[in-house]
TORLUMVO-589518 format. One record per atom (N, C-alpha, C): residue number from 1; x, y, z; atom name. Coordinates in Angstrom, 1 decimal. Each point is the difference from the previous one (the first is absolute). Layout:
# TORLUMVO-589518
+------+--------+--------+--------+------+
| resi |     px |     py |     pz | name |
+------+--------+--------+--------+------+
|  NUM |      X |      Y |      Z |   CA |
...
+------+--------+--------+--------+------+
END
This chain:
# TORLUMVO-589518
+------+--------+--------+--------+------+
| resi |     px |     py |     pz | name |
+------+--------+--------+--------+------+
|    1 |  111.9 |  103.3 |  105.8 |    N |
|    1 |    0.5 |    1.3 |    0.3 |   CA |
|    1 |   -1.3 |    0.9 |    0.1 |    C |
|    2 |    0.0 |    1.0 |    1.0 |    N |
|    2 |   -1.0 |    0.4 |    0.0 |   CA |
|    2 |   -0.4 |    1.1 |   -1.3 |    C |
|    3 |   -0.8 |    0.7 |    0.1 |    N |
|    3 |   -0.5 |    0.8 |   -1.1 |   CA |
|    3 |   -0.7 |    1.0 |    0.0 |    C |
|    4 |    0.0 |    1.1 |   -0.5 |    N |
|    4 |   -0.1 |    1.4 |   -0.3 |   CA |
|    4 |   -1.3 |    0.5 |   -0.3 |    C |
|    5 |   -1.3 |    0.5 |   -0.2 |    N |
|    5 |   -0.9 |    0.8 |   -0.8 |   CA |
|    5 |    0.7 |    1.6 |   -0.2 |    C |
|    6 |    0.5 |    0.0 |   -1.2 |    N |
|    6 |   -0.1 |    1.8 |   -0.4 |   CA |
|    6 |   -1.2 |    0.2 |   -0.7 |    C |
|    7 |   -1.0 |    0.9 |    0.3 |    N |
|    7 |   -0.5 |    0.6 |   -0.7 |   CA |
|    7 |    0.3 |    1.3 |   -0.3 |    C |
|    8 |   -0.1 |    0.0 |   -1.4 |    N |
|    8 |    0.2 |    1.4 |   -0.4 |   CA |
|    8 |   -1.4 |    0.9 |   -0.4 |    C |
|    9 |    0.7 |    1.1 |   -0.4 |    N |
|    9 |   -1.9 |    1.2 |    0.6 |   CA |
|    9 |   -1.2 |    0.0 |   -1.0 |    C |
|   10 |    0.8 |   -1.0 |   -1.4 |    N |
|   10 |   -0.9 |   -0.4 |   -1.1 |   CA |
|   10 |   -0.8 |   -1.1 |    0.6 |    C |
|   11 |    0.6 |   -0.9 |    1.2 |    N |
|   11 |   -1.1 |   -0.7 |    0.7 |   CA |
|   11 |    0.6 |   -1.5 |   -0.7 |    C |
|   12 |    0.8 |   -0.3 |   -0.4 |    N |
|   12 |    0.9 |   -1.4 |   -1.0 |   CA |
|   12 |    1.0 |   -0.3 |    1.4 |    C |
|   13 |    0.0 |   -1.1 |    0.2 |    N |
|   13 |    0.6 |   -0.6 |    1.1 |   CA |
|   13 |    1.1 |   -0.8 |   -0.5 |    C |
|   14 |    1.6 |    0.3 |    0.6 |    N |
|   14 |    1.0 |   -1.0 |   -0.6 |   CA |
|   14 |    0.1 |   -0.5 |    1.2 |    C |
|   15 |   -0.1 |   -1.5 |    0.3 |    N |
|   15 |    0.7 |   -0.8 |    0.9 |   CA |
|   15 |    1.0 |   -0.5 |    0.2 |    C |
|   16 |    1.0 |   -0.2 |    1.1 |    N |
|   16 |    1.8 |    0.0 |   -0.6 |   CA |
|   16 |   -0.2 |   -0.9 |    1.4 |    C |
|   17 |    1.4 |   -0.9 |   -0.1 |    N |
|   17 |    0.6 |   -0.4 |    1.2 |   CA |
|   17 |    1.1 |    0.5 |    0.4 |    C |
|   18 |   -0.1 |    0.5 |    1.4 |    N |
|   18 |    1.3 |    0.6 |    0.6 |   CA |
|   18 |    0.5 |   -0.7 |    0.9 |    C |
|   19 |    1.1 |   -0.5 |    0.0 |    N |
|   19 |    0.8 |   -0.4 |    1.1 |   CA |
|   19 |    0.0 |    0.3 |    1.1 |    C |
|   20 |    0.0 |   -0.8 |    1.4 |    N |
|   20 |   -0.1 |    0.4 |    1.5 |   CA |
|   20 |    1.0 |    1.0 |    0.0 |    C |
|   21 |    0.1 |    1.0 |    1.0 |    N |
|   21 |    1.2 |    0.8 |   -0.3 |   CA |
|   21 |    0.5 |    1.3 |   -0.7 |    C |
|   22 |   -1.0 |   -0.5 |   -1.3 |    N |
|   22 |    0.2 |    1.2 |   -0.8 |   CA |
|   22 |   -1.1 |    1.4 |    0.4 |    C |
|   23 |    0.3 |    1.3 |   -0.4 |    N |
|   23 |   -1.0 |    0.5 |    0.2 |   CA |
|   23 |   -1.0 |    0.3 |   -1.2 |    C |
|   24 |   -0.9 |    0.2 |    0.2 |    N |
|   24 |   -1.3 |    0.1 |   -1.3 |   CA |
|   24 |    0.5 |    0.8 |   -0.6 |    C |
|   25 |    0.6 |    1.3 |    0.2 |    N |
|   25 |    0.7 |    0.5 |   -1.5 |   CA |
|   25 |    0.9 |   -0.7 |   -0.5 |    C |
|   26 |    0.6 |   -1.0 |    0.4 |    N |
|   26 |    1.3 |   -0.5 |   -0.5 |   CA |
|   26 |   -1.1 |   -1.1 |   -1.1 |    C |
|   27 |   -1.2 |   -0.7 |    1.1 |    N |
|   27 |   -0.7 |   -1.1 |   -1.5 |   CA |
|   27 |   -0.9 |    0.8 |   -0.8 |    C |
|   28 |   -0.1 |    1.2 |   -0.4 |    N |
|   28 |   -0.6 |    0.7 |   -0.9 |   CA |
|   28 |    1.2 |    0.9 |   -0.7 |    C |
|   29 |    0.9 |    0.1 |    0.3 |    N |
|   29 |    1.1 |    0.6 |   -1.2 |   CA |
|   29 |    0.7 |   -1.3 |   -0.2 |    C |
|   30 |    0.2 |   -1.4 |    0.3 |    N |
|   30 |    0.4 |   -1.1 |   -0.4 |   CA |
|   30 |   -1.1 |   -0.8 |   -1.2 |    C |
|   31 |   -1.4 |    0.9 |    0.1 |    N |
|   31 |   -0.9 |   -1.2 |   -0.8 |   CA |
|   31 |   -0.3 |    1.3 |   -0.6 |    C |
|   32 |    0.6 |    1.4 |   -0.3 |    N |
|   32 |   -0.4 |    0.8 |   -1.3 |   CA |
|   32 |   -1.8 |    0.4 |    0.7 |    C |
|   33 |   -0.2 |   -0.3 |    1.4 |    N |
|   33 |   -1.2 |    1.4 |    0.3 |   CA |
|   33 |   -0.5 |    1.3 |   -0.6 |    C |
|   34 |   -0.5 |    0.5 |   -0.9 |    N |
|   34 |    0.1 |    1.0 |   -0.3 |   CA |
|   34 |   -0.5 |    1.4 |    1.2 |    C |
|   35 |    0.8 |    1.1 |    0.0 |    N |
|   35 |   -0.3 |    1.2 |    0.7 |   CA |
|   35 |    0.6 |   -0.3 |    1.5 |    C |
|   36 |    1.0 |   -0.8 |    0.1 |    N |
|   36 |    0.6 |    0.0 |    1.2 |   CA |
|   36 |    1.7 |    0.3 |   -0.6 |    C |
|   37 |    0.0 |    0.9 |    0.3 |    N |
|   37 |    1.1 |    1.4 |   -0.3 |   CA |
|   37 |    1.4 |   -0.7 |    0.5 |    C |
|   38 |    0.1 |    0.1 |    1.4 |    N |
|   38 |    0.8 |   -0.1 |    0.4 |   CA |
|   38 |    1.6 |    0.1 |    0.1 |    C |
|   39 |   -0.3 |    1.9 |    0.3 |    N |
|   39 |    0.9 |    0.4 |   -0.6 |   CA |
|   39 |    1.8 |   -0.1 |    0.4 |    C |
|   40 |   -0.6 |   -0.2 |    1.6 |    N |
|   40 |    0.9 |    0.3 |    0.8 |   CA |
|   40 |    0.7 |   -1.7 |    0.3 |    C |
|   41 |   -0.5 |   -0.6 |   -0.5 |    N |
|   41 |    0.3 |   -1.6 |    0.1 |   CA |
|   41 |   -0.2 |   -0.7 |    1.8 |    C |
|   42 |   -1.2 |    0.4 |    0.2 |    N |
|   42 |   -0.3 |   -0.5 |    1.4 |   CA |
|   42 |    0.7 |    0.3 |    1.2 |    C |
|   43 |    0.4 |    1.7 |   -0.4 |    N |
|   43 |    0.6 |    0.4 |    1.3 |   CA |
|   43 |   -1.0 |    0.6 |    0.7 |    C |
|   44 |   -1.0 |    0.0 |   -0.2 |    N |
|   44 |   -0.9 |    0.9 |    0.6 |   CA |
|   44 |   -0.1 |    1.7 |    0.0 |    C |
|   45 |    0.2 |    0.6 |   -1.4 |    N |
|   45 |    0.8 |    0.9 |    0.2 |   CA |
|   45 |   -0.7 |    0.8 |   -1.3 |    C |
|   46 |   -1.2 |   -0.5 |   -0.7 |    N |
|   46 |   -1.0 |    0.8 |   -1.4 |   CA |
|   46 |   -1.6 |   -0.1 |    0.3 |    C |
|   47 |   -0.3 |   -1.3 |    0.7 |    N |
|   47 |   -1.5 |   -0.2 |   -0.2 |   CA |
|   47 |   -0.5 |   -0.2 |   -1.5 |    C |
|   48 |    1.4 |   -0.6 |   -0.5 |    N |
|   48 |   -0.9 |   -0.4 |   -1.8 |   CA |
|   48 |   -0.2 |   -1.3 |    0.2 |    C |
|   49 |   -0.2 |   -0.8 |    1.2 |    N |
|   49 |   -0.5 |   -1.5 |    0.3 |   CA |
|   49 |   -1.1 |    0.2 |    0.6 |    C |
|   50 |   -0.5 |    1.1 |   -0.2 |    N |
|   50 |   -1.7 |    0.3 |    1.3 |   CA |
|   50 |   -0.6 |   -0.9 |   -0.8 |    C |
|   51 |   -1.4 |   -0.1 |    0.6 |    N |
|   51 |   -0.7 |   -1.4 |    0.0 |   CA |
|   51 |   -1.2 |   -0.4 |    0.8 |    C |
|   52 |   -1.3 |   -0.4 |   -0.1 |    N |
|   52 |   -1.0 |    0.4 |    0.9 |   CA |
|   52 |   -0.1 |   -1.4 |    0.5 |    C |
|   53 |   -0.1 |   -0.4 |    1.2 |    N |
|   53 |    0.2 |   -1.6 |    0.3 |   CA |
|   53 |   -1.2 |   -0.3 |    0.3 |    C |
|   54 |   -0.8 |   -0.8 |   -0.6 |    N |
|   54 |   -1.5 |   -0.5 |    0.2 |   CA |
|   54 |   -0.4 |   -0.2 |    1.6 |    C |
|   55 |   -0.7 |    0.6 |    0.3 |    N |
|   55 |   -0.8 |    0.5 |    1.2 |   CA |
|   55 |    0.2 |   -1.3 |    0.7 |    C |
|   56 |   -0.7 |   -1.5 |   -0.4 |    N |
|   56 |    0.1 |   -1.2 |    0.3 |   CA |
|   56 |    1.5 |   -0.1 |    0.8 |    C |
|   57 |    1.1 |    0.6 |   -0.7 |    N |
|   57 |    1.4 |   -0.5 |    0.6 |   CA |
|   57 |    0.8 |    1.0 |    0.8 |    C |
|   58 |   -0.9 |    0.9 |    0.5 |    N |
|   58 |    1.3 |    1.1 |    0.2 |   CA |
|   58 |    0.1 |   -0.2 |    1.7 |    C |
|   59 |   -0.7 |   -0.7 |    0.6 |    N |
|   59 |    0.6 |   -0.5 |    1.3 |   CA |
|   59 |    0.4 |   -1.2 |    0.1 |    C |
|   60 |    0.2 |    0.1 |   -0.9 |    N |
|   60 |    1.4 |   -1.7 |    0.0 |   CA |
|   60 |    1.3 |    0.4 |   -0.5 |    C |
|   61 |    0.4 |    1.6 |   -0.3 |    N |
|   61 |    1.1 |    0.7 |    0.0 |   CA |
|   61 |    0.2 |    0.5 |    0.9 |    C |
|   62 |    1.1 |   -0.2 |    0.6 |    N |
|   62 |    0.9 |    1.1 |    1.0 |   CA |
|   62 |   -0.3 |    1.4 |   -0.4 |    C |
|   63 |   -0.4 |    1.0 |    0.8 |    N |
|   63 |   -0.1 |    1.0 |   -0.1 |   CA |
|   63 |    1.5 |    1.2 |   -0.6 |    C |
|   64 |   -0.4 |    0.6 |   -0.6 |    N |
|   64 |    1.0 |    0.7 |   -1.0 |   CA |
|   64 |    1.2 |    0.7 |    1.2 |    C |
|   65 |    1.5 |   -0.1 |   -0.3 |    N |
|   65 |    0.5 |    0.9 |    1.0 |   CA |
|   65 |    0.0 |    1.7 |   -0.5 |    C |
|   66 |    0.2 |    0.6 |    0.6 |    N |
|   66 |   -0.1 |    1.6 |    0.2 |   CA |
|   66 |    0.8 |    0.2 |   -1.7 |    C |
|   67 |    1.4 |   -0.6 |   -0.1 |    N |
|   67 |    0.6 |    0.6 |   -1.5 |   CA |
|   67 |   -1.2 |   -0.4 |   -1.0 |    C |
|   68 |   -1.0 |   -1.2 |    0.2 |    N |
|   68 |   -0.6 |   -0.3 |   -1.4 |   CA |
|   68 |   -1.4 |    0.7 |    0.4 |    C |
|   69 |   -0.2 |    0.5 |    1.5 |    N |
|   69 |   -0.9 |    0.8 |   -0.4 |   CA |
|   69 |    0.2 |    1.5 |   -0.4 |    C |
|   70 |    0.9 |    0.9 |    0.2 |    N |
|   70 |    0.3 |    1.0 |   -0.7 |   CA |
|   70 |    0.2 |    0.2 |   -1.3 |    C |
|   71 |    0.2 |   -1.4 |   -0.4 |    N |
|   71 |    0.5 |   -0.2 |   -1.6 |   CA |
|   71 |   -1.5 |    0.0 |   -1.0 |    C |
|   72 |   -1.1 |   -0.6 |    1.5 |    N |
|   72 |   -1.4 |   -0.3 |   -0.5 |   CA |
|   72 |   -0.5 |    1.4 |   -0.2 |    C |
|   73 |    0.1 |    1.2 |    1.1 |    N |
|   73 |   -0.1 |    1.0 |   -0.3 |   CA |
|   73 |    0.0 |    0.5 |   -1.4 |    C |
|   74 |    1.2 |    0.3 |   -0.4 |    N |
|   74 |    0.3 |    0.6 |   -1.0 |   CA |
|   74 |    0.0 |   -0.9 |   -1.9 |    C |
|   75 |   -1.2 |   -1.0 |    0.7 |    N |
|   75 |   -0.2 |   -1.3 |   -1.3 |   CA |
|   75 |   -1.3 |    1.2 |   -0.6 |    C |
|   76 |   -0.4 |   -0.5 |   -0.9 |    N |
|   76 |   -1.1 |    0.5 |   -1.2 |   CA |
|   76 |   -1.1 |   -1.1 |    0.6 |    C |
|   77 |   -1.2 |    0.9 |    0.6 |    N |
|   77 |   -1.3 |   -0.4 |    0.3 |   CA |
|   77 |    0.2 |   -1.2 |    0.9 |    C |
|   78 |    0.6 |    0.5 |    1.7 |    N |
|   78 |   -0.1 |   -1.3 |    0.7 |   CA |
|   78 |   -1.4 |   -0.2 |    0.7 |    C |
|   79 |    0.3 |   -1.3 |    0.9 |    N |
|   79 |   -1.1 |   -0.5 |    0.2 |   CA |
|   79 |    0.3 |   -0.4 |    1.7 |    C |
|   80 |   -1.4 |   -0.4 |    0.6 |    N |
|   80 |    0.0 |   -0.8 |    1.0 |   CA |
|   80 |    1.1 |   -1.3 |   -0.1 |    C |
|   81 |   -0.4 |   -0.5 |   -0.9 |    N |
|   81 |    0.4 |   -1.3 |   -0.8 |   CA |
|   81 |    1.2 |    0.1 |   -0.8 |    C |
|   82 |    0.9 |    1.1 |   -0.5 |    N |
|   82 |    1.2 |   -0.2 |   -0.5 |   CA |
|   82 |    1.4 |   -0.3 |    0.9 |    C |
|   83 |    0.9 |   -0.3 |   -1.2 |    N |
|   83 |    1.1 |   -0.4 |    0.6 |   CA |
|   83 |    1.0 |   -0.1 |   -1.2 |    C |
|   84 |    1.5 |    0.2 |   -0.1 |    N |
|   84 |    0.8 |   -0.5 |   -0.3 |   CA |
|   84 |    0.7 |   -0.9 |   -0.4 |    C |
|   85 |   -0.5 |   -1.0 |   -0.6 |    N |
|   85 |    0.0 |   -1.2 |    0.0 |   CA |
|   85 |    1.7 |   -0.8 |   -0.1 |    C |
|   86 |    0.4 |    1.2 |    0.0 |    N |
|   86 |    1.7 |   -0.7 |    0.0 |   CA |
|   86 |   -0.1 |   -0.4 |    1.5 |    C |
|   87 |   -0.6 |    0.9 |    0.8 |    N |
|   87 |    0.1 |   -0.4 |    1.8 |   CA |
|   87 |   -1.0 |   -1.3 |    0.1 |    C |
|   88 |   -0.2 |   -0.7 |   -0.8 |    N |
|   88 |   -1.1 |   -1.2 |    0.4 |   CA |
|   88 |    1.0 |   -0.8 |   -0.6 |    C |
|   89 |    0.2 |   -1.1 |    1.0 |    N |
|   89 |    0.3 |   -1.5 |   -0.2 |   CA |
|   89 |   -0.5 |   -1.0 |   -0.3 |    C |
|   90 |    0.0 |   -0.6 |   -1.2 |    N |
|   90 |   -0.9 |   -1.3 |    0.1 |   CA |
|   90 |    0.4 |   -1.3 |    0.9 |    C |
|   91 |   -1.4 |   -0.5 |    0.3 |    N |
|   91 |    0.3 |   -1.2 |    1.5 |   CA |
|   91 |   -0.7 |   -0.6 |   -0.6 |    C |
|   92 |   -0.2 |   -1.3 |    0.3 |    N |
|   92 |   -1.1 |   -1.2 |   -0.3 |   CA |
|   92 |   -1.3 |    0.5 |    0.6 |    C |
|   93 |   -0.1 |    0.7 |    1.1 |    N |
|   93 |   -1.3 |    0.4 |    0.3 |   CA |
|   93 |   -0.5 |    1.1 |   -0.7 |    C |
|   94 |    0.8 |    1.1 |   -1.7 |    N |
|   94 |   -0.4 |    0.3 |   -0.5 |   CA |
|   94 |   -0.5 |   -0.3 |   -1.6 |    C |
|   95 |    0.1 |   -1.1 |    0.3 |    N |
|   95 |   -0.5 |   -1.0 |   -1.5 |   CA |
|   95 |   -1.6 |    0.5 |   -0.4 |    C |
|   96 |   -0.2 |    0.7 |   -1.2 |    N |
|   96 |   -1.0 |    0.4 |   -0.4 |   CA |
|   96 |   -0.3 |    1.2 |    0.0 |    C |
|   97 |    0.5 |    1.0 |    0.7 |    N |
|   97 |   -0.2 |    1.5 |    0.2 |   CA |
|   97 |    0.2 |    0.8 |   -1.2 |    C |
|   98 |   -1.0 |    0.6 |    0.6 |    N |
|   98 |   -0.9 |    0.8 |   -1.2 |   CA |
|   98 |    0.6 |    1.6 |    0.1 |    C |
|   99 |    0.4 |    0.6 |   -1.3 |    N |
|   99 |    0.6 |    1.2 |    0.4 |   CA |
|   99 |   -0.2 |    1.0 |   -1.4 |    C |
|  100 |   -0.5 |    0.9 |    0.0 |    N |
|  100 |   -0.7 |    1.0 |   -0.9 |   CA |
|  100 |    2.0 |    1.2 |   -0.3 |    C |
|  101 |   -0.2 |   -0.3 |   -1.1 |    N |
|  101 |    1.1 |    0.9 |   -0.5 |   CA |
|  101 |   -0.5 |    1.8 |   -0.2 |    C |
|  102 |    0.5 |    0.9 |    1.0 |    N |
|  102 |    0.2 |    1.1 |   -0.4 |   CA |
|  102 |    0.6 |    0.8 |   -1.1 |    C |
|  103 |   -0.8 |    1.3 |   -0.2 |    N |
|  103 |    1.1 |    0.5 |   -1.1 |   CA |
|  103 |    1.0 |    0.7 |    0.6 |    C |
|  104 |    0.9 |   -0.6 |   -0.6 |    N |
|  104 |    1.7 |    0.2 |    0.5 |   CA |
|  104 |    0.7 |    0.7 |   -0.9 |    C |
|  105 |   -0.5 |    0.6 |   -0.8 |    N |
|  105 |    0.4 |    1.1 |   -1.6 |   CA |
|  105 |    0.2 |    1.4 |    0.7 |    C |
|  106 |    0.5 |    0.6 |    0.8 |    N |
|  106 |    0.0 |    1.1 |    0.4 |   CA |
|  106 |    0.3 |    1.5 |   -1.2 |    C |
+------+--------+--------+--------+------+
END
């Protein structure tokens, strides 16, 4: 099963396996991530799943649609590099990705 890097902003890295299919918010509120909110339960619809996607991977994601970028808009301290991680699917070609937890404490 492929597998996850959260880092969190203390810089402590939990590794999780997420199932193809699932989205990274779903294997970071399934494996107890800490700071991934998720309020709205992956409707796309709070930005408490923001998330900085390691520079290395962020062109091997589909680019954000227009609802997850407005949603990026109005996230706490976005980035080049953020995303909503409920809108990211994990695939076998994302086995290993590296992804820096925002603060999501609004």
């Amino acid at each position: 099963m492929p597998k996850v890097n959260y880092v969190q902003s203390d810089g402590d890295t939990q590794v999780v396996e997420v199932p193809v299919g699932y989205s990274l918010m779903e294997g970071a509120i399934d494996n107890g991530v800490s700071g991934i909110v998720a309020e709205c339960g992956g409707a796309c619809a709070c930005a408490t799943c923001h998330a900085y996607i390691d520079p290395a991977w962020v062109d091997k994601l589909e680019a954000p649609e227009d609802m997850e970028q407005g949603m990026l808009e109005a996230a706490k301290d976005p980035k080049s590099n953020s995303r909503l991680i409920c809108q990211v699917e994990m695939t076998e070609d994302l086995d290993g990705i590296t992804l820096t937890v925002a603060d999501n404490n609004f």
